[in-house]
N, C-alpha and C positions, 0 to 999 in steps of 0.2 A: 251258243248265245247269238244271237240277232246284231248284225251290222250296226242296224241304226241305234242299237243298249249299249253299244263297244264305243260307238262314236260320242252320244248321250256322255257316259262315264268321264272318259275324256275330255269332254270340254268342261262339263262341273270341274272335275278336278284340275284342270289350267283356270278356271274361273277362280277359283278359292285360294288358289296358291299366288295368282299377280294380284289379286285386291284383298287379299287376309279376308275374306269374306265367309259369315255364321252359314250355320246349315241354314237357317232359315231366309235371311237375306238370296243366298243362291237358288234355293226352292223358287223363292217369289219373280228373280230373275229368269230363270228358265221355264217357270210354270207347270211345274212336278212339286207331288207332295214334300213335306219333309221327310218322312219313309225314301220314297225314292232316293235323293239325293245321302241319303246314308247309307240303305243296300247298295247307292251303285260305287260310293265309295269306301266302303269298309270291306265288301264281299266280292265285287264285279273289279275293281278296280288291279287290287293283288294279283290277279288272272292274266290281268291284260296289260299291265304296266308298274309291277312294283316295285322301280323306281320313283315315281309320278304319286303312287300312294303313300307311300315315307311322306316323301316331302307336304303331301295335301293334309297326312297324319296328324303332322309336327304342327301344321297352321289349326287344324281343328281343335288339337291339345292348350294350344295358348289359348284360343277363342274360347272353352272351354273354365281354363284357369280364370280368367278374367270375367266369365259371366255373371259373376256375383256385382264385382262393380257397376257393369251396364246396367244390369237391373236395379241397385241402389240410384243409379242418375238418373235413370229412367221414372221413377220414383219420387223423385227431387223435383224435378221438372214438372210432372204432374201437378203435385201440390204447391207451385210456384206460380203455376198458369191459374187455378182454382183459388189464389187467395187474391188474385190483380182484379180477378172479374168480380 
């Protein structure tokens, strides 16, 4: 595997684990797809640090669990902004 994909991995997964941060939020932070940011931690990361991928696991599982509520506020908000105007 390529330095600069080992380094890549790495920092998403220290990204994710100090700001509890979604795949997608980290995507957009680093400016790789959403793919990306999943192969490099679900597949690239176990290789290269599977200590660092537990713990990124464990953050993506709760952000995960809880996606249902985000997208219910998300939701909420919308049609809160849409009845003011």
């Amino acid at each position: 595997m390529k330095e600069y994909i080992e380094h890549r991995a790495i920092e998403i997964a220290n990204y994710i684990v100090e700001n509890g941060a979604t795949v997608r939020q980290t995507a957009k932070e680093f400016g790789v797809s959403k793919s990306t940011v999943h192969m490099d931690i679900t597949k690239r990361l176990k290789n290269i640090n599977p200590e660092l991928a537990l713990r990124t696991r464990q953050v993506l599982d709760v952000n995960k669990s809880e996606r249902h509520i985000r997208g219910g506020m998300a939701t909420k908000e919308k049609y809160l902004h849409q009845n003011n105007n």
